[in-house]
C-alpha positions as CSV (number, residue, x, y, z in Angstrom):
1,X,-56.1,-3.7,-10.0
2,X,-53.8,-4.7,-6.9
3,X,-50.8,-5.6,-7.0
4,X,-48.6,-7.5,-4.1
5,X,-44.8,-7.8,-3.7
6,X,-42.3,-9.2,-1.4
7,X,-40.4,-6.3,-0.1
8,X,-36.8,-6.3,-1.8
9,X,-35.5,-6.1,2.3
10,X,-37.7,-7.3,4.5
11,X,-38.9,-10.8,4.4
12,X,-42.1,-10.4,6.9
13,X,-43.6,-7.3,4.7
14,X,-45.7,-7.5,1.6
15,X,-46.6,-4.4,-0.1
16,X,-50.2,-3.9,-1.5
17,X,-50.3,-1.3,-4.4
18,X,-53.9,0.0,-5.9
19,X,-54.2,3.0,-7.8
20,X,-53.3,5.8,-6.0
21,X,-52.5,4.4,-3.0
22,X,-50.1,1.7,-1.2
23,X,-50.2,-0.4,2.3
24,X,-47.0,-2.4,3.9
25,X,-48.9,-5.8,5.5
26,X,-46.1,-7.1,8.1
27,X,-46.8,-10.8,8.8
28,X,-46.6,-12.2,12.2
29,X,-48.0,-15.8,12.7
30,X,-52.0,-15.4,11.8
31,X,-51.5,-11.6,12.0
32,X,-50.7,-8.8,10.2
33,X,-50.1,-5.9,11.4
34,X,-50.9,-2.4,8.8
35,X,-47.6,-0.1,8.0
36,X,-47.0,2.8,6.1
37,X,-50.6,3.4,4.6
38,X,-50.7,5.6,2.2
39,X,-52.8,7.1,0.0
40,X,-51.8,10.2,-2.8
41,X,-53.2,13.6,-2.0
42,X,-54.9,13.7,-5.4
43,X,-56.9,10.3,-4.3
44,X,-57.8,11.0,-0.5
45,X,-61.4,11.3,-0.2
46,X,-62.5,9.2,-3.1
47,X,-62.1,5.7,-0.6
48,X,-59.2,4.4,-1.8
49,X,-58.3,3.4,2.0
50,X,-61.5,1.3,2.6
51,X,-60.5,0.2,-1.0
52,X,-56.9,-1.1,-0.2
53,X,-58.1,-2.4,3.1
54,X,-60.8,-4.3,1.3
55,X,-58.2,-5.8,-1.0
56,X,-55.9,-6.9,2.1
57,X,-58.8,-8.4,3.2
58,X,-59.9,-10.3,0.9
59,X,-56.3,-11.2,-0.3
60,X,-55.8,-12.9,3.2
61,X,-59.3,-13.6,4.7
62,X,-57.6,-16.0,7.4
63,X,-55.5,-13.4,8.9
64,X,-56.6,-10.8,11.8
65,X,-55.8,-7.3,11.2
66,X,-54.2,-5.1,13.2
67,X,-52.7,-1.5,13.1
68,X,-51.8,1.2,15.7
69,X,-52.5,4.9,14.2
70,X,-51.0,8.6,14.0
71,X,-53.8,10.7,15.5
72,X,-54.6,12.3,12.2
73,X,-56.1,9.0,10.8
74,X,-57.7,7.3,14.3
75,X,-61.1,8.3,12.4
76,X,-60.0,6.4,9.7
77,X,-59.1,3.3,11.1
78,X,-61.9,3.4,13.8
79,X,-64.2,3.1,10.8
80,X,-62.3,0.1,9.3
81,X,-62.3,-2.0,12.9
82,X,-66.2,-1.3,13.2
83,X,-66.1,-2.1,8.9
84,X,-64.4,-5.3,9.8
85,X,-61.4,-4.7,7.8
86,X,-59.7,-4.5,11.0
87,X,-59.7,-6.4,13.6
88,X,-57.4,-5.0,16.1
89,X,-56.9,-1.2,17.0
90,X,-53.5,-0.7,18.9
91,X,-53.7,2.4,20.9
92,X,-50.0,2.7,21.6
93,X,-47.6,2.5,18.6
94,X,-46.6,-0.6,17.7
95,X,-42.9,-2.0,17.8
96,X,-41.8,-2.9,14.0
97,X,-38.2,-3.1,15.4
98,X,-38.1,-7.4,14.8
99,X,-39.0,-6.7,11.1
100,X,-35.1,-5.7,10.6
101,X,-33.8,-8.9,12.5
């Protein structure tokens, strides 16, 4: 089951929690933009990404995803744009600095 919270300090960021794994969906307008994926070691490999992502999704069908990557999961988020979980790959990292302000 999913679970979603306000963060306790930053008011654009809602946290997605499933089993075994957790997502930080920073609003922007009609956008949100992916954060701080993560999914346990003991869970990777069972889809519990394309799980979470299909949660997001659902949870907020009218909003476009977007997400930049570490180079160690560009596989992984390749397969959600062409999945349609995500709509828009970043290919430079993405500035969260207005998320403090």
């Amino acid at each position: 089951m999913a679970a979603f919270k306000q963060h306790p300090r930053y008011a654009p960021v809602t946290i997605c929690h499933i089993d075994g794994a957790m997502a930080w969906c920073i609003f922007d307008g009609d956008k949100i933009f992916m954060a701080n994926v993560w999914v346990h070691p003991d869970k990777r490999g069972q889809g519990k990404g394309r799980e979470i992502m299909s949660v997001i999704n659902n949870k907020f069908p009218n909003y476009e995803i977007n997400t930049d990557y570490e180079i160690h999961s560009q596989g992984f988020w390749e397969k959600m744009c062409a999945e349609g979980f995500v709509q828009k790959i970043h290919h430079e990292r993405i500035d969260f600095s207005w998320v403090n302000a």
